[in-house]
C-alpha positions as CSV (number, residue, x, y, z in Angstrom):
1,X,0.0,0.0,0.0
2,X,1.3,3.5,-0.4
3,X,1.1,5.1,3.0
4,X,1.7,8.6,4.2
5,X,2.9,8.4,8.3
6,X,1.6,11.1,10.8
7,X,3.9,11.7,13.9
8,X,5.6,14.4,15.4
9,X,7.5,13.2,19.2
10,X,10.6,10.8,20.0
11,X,7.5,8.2,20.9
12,X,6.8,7.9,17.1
13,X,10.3,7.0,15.7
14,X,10.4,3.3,16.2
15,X,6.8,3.2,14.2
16,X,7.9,5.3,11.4
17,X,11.5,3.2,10.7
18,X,9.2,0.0,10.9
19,X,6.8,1.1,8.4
20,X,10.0,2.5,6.3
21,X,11.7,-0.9,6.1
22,X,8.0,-2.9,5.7
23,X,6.9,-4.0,2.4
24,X,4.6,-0.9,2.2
25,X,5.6,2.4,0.2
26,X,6.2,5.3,2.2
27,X,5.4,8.1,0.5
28,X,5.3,10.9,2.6
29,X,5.2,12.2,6.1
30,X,2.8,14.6,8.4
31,X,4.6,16.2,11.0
32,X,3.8,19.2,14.0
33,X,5.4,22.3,12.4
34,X,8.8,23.3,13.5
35,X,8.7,24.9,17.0
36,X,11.3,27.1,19.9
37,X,12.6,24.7,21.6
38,X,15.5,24.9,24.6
39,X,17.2,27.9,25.8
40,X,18.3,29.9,23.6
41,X,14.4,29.1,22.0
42,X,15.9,28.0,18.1
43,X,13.5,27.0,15.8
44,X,13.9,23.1,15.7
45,X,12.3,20.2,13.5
46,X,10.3,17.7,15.1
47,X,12.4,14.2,15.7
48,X,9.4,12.7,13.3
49,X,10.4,15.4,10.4
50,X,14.5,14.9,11.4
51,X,14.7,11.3,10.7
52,X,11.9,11.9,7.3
53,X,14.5,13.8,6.1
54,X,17.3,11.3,6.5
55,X,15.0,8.8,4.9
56,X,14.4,10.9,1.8
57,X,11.2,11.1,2.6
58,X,8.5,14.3,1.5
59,X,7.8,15.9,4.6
60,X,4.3,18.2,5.2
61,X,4.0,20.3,8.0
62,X,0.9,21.6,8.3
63,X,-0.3,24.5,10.9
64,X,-3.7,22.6,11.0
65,X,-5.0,19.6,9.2
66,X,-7.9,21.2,8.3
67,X,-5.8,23.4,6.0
68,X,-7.0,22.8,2.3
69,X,-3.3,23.5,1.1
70,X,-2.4,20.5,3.0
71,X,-5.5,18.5,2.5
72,X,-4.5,19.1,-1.6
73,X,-0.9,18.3,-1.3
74,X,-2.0,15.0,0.8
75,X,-4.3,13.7,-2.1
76,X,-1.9,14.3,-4.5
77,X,0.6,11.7,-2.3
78,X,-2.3,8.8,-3.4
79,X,-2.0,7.6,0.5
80,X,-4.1,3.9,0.7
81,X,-3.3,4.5,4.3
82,X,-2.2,7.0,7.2
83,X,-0.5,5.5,9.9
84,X,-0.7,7.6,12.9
85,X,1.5,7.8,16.2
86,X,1.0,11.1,18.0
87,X,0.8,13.2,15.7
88,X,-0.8,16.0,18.1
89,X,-3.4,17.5,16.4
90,X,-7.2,16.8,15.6
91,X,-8.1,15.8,12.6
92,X,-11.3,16.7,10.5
93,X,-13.6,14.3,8.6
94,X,-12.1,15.8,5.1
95,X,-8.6,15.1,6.0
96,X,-9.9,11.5,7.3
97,X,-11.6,10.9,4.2
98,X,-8.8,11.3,1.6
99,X,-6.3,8.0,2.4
100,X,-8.9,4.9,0.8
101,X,-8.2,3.0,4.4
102,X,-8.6,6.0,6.6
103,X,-6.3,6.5,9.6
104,X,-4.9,3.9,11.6
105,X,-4.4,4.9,15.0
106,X,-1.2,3.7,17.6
107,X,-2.5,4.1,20.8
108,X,-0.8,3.0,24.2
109,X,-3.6,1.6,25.8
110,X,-5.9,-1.0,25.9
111,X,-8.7,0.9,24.3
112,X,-11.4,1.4,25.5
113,X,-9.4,2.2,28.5
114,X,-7.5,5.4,29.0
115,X,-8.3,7.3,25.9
116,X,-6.8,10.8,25.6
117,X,-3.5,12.0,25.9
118,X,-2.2,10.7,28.9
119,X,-2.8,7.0,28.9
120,X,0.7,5.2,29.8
121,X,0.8,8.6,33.0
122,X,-2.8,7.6,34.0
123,X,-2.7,3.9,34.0
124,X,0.2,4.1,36.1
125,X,-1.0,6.3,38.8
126,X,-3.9,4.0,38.5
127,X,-2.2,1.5,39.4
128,X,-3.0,-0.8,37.1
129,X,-1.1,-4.7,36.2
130,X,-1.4,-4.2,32.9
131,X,-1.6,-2.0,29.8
132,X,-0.8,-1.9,26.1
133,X,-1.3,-0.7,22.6
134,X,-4.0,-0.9,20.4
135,X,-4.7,0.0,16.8
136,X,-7.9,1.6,15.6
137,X,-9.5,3.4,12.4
138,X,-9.7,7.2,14.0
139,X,-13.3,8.4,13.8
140,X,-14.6,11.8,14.8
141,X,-15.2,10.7,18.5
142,X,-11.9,10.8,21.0
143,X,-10.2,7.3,20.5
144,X,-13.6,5.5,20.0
145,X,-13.2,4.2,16.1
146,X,-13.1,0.3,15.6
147,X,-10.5,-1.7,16.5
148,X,-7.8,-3.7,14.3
149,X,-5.0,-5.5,16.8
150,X,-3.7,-5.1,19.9
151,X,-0.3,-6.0,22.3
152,X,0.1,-6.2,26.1
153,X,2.7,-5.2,28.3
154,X,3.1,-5.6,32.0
155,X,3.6,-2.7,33.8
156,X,6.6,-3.3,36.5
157,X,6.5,-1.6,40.0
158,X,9.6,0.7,39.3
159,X,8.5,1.8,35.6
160,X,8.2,5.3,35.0
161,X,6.0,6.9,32.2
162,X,9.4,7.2,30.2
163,X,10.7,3.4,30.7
164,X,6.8,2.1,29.9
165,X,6.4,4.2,26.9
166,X,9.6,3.3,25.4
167,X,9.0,-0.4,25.5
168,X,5.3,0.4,24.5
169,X,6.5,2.1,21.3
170,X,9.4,-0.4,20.4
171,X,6.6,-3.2,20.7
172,X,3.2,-1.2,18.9
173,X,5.6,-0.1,16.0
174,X,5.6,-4.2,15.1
175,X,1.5,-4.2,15.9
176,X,1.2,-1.2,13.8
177,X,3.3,-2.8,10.3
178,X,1.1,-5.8,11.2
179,X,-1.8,-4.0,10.9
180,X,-1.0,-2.5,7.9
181,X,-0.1,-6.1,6.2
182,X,-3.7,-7.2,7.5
183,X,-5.3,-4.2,5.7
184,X,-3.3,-4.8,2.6
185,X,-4.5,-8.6,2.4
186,X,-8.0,-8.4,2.8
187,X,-7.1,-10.7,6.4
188,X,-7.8,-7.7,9.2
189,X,-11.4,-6.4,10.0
190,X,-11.8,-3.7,12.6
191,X,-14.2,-4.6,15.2
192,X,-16.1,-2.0,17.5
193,X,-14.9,-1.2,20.8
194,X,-17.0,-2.2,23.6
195,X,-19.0,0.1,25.2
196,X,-18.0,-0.9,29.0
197,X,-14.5,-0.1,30.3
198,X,-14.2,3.4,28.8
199,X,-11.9,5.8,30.7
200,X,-10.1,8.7,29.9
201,X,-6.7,10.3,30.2
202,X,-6.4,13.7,29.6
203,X,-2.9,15.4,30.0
204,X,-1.6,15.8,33.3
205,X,-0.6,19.6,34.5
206,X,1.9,21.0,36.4
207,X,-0.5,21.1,39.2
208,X,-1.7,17.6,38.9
209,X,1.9,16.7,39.7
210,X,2.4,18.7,42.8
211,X,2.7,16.2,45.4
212,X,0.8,15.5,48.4
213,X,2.7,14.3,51.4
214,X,-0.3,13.4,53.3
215,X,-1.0,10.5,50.5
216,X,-0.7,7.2,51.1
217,X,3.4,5.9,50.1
218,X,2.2,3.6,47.4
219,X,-0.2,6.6,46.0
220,X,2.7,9.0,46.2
221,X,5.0,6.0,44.4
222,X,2.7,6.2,41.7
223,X,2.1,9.6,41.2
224,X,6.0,10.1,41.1
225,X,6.5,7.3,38.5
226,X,3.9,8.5,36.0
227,X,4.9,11.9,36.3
228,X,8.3,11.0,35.2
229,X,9.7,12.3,32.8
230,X,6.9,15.0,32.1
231,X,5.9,17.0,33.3
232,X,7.7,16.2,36.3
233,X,6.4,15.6,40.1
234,X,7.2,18.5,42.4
235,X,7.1,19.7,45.9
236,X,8.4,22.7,47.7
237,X,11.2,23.3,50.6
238,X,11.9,26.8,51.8
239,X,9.2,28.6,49.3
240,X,11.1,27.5,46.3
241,X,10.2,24.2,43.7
242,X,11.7,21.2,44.2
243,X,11.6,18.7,41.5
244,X,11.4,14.7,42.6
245,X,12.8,12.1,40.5
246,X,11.1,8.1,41.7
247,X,11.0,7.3,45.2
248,X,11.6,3.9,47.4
249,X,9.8,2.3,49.9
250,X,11.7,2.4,53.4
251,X,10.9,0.8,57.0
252,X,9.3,3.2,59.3
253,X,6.8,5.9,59.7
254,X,7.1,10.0,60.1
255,X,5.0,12.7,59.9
256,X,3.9,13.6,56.3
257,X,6.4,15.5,54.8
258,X,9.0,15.9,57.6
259,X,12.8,14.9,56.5
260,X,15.4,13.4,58.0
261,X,18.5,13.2,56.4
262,X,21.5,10.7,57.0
263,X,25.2,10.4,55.0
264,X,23.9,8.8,51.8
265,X,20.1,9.1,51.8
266,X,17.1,11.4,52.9
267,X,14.1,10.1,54.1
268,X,10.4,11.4,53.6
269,X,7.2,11.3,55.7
270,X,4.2,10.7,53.8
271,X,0.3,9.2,55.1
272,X,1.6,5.8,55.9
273,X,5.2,4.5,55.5
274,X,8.1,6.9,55.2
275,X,9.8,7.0,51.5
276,X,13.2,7.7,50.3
277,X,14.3,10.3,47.7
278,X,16.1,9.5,44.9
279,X,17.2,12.5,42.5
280,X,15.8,15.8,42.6
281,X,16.2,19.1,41.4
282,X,15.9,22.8,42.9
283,X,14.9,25.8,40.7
284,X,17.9,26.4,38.1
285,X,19.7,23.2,38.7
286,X,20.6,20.4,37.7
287,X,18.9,17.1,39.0
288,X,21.4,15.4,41.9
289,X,21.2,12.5,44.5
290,X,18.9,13.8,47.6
291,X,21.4,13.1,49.8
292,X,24.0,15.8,47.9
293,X,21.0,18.6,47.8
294,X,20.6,18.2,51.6
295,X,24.2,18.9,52.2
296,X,23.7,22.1,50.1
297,X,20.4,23.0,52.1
298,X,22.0,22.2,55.3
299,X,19.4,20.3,56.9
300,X,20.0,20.2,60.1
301,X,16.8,17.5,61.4
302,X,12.6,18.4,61.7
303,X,12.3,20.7,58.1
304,X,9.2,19.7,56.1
305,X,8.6,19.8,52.1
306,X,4.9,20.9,50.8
């Protein structure tokens, strides 16, 4: 099939070399347009559009996809197909229309479960055993079109948004050429999702990721974890932002939030068992070991973060 792949983040590389080296024709690319980006704020291309170009492959970067330059420019590619791994903007029923198999859909979750954009964060701080990927025709509706295939993928109890969503992408890029060869042969029918089990994930906020010491230690484990790497749990000491990188589980109880700190570890109070820090990271610094920061911040016994 010839196939035109949507994407713009890190997430959507492993998908778009698998679909470059599968028997399918890549011939073009939809990417996020090119955005500031680090401290001095350049004007960088989206990883998704970097590697395009390295392939060779026509890249369009359109402000929306409702745009009918765009929209003209993508029927002229002849897409069967759009693959589509977050690509980061809506699409409207004439862009959907144009590709003769509509667009397929990588999502990292088992749909109908945590639809949205946050679905690796919020299953996580949910808790849960288990998630996934899943492939669907996008329809109108958030997340909700028919389904083609889908993978599992046991979440472990140290993962972090970042370690679950790299194995998630490495494993759904393989789901997602699969897919496509199932589309191509006539062998793949999308079937409708079931209308029990829907929950959503919508993005979490800087706020959302302010911690609460009075939580329960495995809540506050969790909340860390699928915080990390964005947009980053947080907490404050002295009035100032204090960034928290995962935490462990330790023997022993104090009062939510108080610190103690030893030689080669700080300690945390939270609702129910205390918690070691691992790496965290004041206001204009680097991340470093908790224990190294608390030298610097000469804690000195009974201080309190939040």
């Amino acid at each position: 099939m010839r196939v035109v792949f949507a994407g713009t983040p890190d997430v959507a590389l492993p998908s778009l070399r698998a679909v470059a080296e599968s028997s399918h024709e890549l011939v073009g690319v939809v990417t996020r347009p090119d955005a500031r980006t680090g401290r001095g704020r350049r004007l960088a291309a989206s990883p998704v559009a970097e590697a395009a170009a390295m392939l060779g492959i026509p890249v369009l970067k359109p402000e929306h996809p409702r745009d009918p330059e765009f929209q003209e420019a993508l029927r002229e590619l002849a897409p069967d197909v759009c693959p589509v791994v977050a690509y980061g903007a809506l699409l409207p029923q004439s862009a959907l229309d144009i590709p003769v198999h509509g667009w397929v859909n990588l999502h990292f979750s088992l749909l109908p479960a945590w639809r949205g954009a946050a679905p690796v964060q919020r299953s996580i701080w949910a808790g849960d055993d288990v998630t996934g990927a899943t492939t669907f025709r996008i329809v109108k509706d958030l997340d909700a079109g028919p389904v083609f295939g889908v993978m599992t993928e046991t979440i472990r109890p140290t993962d972090t948004a970042g370690d679950l969503l790299a194995r998630l992408a490495e494993g759904g890029a393989g789901l997602l050429v699969a897919t496509l060869d199932g589309i191509a042969d006539g062998s793949l029918e999308s079937q409708p999702q079931p209308a029990d089990g829907v929950s959503l994930a919508p993005k979490i906020t800087v706020d959302d990721a302010r911690v609460d010491w009075a939580q329960p230690a495995a809540a506050i484990d969790r909340q860390v974890r699928a915080c990390t790497p964005a947009p980053g749990a947080w907490t404050t000491y002295d009035g100032e932002r204090l960034k928290l990188g995962p935490l462990s589980p330790v023997d022993g109880q104090l009062p939510a939030g108080e610190l103690v700190a030893g030689k080669n570890a700080v300690v945390v109070g939270t609702g129910t068992a205390a918690m070691r820090l691992g790496d965290v990271q004041p206001v204009g610094k680097r991340p470093m070991p908790a224990a190294d920061w608390a030298r610097g911040a000469h804690l000195s016994g009974g201080e309190v973060l939040g």
